[in-house]
N, CA and C of each residue as an Amber inpcrd file, in Angstrom:
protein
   288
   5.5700000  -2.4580000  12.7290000   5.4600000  -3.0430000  11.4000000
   4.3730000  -4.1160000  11.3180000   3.8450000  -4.7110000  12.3590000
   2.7840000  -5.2320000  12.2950000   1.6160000  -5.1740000  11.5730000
   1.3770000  -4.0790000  11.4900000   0.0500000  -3.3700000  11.8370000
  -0.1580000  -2.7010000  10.2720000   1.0400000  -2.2460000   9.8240000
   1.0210000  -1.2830000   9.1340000   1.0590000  -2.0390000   7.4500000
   1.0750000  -1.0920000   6.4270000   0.9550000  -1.9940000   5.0410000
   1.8310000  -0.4300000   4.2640000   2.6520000  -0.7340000   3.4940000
   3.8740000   0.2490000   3.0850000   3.2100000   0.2750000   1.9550000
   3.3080000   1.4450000   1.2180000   3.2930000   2.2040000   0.5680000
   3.4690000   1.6730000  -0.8470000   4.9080000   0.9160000  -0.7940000
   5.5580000   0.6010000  -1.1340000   4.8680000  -0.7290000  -2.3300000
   4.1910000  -1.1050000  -1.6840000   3.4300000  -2.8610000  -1.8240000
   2.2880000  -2.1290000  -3.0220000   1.6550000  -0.8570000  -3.0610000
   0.5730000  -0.4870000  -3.2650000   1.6770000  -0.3220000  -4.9570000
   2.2940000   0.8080000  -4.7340000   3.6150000   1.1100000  -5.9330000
   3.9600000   0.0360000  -6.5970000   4.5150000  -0.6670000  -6.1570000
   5.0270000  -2.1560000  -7.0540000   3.7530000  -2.7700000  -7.5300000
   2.8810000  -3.1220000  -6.8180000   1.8390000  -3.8090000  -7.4440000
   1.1480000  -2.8190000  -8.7920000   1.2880000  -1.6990000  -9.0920000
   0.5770000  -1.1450000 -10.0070000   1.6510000  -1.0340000 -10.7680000
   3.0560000  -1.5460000 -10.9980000   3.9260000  -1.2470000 -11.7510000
   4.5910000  -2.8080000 -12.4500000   2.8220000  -3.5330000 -12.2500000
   2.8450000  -4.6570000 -12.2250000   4.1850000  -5.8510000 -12.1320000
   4.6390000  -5.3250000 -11.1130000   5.3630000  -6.2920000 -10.3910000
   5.1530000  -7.4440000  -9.3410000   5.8240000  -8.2430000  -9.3020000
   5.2890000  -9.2540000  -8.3570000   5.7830000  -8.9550000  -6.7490000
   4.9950000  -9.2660000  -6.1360000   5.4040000  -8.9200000  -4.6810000
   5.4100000  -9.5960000  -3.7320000   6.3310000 -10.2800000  -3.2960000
   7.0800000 -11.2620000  -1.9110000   7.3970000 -10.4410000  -0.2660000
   6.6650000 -10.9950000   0.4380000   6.4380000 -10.4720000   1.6540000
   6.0230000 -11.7920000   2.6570000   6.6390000 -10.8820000   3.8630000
   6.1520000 -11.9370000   4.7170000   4.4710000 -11.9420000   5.1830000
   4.2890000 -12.6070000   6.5740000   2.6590000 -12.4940000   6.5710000
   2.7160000 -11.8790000   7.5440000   2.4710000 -10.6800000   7.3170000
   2.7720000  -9.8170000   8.6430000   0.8510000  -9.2080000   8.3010000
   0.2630000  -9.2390000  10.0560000  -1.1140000  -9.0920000  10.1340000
  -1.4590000  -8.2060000   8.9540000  -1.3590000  -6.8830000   9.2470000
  -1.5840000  -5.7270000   8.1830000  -1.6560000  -6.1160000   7.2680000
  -0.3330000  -6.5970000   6.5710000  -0.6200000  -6.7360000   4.8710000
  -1.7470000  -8.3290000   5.1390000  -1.4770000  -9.4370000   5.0970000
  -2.4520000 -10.2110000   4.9820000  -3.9140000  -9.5270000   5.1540000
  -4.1160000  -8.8400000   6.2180000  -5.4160000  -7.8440000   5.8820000
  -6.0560000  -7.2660000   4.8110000  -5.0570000  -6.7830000   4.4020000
  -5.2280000  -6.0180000   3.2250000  -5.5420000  -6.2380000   2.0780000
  -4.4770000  -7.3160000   1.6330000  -4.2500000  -8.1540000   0.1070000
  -4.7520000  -9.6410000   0.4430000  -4.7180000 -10.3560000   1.2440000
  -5.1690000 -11.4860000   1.4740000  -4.3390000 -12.3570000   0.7480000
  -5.3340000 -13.4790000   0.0470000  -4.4440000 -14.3980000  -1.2980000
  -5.3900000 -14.2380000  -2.1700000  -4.5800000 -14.3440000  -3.4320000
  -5.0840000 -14.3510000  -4.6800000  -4.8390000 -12.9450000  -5.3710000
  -4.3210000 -11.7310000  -4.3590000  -4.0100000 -10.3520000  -4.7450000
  -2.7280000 -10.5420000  -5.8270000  -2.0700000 -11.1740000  -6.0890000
  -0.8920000 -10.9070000  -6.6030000   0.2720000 -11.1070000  -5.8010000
   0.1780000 -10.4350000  -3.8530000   1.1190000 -10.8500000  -3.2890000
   1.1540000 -12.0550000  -3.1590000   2.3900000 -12.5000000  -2.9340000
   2.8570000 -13.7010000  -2.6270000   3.5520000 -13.6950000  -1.1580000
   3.4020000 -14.6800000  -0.4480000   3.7920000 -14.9340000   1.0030000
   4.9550000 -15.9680000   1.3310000   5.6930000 -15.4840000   2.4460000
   6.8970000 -16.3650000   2.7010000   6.9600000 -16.3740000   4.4580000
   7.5160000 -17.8000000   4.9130000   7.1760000 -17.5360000   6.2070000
   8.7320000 -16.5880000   6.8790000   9.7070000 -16.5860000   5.8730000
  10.6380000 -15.6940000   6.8100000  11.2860000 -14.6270000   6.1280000
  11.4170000 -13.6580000   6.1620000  12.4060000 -12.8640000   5.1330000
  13.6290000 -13.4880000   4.0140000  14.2880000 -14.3530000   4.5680000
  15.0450000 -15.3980000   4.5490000  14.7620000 -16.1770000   3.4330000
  13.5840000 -16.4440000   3.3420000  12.7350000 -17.0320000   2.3900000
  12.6010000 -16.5250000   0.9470000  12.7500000 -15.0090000   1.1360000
  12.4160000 -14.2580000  -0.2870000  13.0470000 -14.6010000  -1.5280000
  14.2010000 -14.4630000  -1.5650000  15.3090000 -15.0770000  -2.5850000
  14.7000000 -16.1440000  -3.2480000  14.8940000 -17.1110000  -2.6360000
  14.3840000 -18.3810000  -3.0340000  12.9320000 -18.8370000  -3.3430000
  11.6320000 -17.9780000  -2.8390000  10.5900000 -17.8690000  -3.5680000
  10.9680000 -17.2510000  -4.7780000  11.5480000 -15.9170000  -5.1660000
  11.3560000 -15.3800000  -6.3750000  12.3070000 -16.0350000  -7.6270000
  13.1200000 -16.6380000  -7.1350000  14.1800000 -17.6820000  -8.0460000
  13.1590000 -18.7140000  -8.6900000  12.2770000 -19.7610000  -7.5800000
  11.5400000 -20.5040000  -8.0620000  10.1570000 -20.3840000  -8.7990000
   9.7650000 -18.5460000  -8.3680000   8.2610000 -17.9800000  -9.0590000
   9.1560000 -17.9870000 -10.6540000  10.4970000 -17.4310000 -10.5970000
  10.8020000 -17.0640000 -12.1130000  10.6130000 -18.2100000 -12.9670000
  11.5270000 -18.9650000 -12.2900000  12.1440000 -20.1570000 -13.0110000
  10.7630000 -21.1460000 -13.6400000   9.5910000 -20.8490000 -12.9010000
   8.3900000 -21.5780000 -13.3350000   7.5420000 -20.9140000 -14.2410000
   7.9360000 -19.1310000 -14.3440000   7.2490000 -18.5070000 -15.3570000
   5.9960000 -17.8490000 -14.5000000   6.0320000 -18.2070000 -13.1880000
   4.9830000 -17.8390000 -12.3110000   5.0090000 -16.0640000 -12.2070000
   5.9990000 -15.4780000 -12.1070000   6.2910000 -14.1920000 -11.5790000
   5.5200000 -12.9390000 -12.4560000   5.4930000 -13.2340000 -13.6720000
   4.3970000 -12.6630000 -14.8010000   3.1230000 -12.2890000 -14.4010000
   3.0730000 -13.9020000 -14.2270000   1.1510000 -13.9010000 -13.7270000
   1.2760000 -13.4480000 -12.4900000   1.7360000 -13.1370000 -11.5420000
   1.4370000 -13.0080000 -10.0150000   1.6450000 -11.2320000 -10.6190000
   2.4960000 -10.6680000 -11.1330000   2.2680000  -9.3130000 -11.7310000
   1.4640000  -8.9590000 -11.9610000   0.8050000  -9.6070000 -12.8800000
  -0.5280000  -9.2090000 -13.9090000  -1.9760000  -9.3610000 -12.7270000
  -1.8840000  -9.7970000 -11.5880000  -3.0900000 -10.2350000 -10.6540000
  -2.7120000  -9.3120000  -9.7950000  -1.2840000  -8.9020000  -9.5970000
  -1.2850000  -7.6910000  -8.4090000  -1.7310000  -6.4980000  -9.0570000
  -1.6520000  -6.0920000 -10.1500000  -1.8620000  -5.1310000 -11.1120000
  -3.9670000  -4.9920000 -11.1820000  -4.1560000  -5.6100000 -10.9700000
  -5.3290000  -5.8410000 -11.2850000  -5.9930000  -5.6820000  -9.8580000
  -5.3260000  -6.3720000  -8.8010000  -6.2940000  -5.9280000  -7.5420000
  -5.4970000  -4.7530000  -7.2690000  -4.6170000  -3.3280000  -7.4760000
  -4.8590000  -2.6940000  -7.3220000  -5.1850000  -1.7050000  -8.2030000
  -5.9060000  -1.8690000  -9.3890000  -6.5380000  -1.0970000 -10.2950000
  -7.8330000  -0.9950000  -9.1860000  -8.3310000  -1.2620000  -8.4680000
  -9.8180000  -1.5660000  -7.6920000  -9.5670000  -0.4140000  -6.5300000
  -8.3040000   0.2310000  -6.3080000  -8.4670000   1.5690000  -5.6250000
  -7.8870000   2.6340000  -6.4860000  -8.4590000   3.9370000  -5.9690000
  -7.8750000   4.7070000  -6.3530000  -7.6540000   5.8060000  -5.4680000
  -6.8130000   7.0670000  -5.8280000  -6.5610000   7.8980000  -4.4350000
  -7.7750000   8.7020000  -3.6940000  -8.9000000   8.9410000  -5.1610000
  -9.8720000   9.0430000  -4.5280000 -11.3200000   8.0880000  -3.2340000
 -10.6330000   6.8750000  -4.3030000 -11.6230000   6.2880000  -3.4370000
 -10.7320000   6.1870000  -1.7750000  -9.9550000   5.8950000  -1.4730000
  -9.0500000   5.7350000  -0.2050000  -9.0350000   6.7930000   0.5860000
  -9.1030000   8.1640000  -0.5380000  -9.5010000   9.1760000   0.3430000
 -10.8190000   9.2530000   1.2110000 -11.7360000   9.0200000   0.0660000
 -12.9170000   9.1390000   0.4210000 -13.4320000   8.1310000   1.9500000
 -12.7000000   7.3510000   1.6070000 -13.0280000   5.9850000   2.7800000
 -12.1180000   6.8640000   4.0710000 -11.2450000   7.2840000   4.0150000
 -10.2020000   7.9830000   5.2840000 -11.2700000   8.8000000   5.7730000
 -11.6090000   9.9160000   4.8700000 -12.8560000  10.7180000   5.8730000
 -14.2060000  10.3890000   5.9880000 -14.2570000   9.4180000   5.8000000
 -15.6490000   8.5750000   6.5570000 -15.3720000   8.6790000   8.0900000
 -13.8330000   7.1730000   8.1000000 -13.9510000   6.6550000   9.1650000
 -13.5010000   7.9710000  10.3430000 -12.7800000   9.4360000   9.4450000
 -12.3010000  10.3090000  10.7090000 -14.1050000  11.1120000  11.1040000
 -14.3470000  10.7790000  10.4220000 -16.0190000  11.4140000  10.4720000
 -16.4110000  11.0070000  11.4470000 -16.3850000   9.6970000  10.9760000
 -17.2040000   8.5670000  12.0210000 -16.7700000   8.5220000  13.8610000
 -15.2440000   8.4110000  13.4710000 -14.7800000   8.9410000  14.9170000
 -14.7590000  10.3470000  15.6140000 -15.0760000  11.7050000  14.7400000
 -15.3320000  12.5040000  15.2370000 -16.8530000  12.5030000  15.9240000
 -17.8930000  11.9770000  15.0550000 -19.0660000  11.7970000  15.5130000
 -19.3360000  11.0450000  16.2730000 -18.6740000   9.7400000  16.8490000
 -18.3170000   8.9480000  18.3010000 -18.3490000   9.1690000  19.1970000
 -17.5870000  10.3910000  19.4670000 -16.8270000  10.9990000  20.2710000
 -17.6960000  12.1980000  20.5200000 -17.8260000  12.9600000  19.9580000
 -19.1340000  14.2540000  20.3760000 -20.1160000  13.6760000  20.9400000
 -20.7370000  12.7080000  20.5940000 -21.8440000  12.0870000  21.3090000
 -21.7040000  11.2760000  22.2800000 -20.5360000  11.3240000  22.8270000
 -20.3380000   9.8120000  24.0830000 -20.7580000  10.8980000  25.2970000
């Protein structure tokens, strides 16, 4: 779970929802700050970030910004980027 970034994060964010996660490498990779996700240092934590995003009116806007950085992919473009890099490693590799 390190490593990896769910599916899941990509779905909610275009269904402009707000999204609470920990900082696990992968996703910080991915979304960074300012994406819409929001970060917590423990699972533990979640509850009580999204109680206090509501209660401030914050949870809207962190929607409307996750919604927006992932309008900036699409399945084509992600595709397109996947067979680059299997390209790229096929062509690595023939030539070593």
């Amino acid at each position: 779970m390190q490593d990896i970034v769910p599916i899941k994060l990509y779905e909610s964010m275009a269904m402009w929802k707000l999204v609470i996660t920990t900082r696990l490498p992968g996703v910080m990779t991915e979304f960074g700050d300012g994406s819409g996700v929001i970060y917590v240092d423990t699972p533990e934590d979640v509850l009580n970030k999204a109680i206090v995003l509501v209660r401030i009116e914050r949870a809207k806007e962190e929607g409307i910004k996750a919604r927006r950085f992932v309008e900036t992919y699409s399945g084509d473009s992600i595709t397109d980027e996947f067979e680059r890099v299997l390209e790229d490693v096929i062509t690595d590799n023939i030539y070593k």
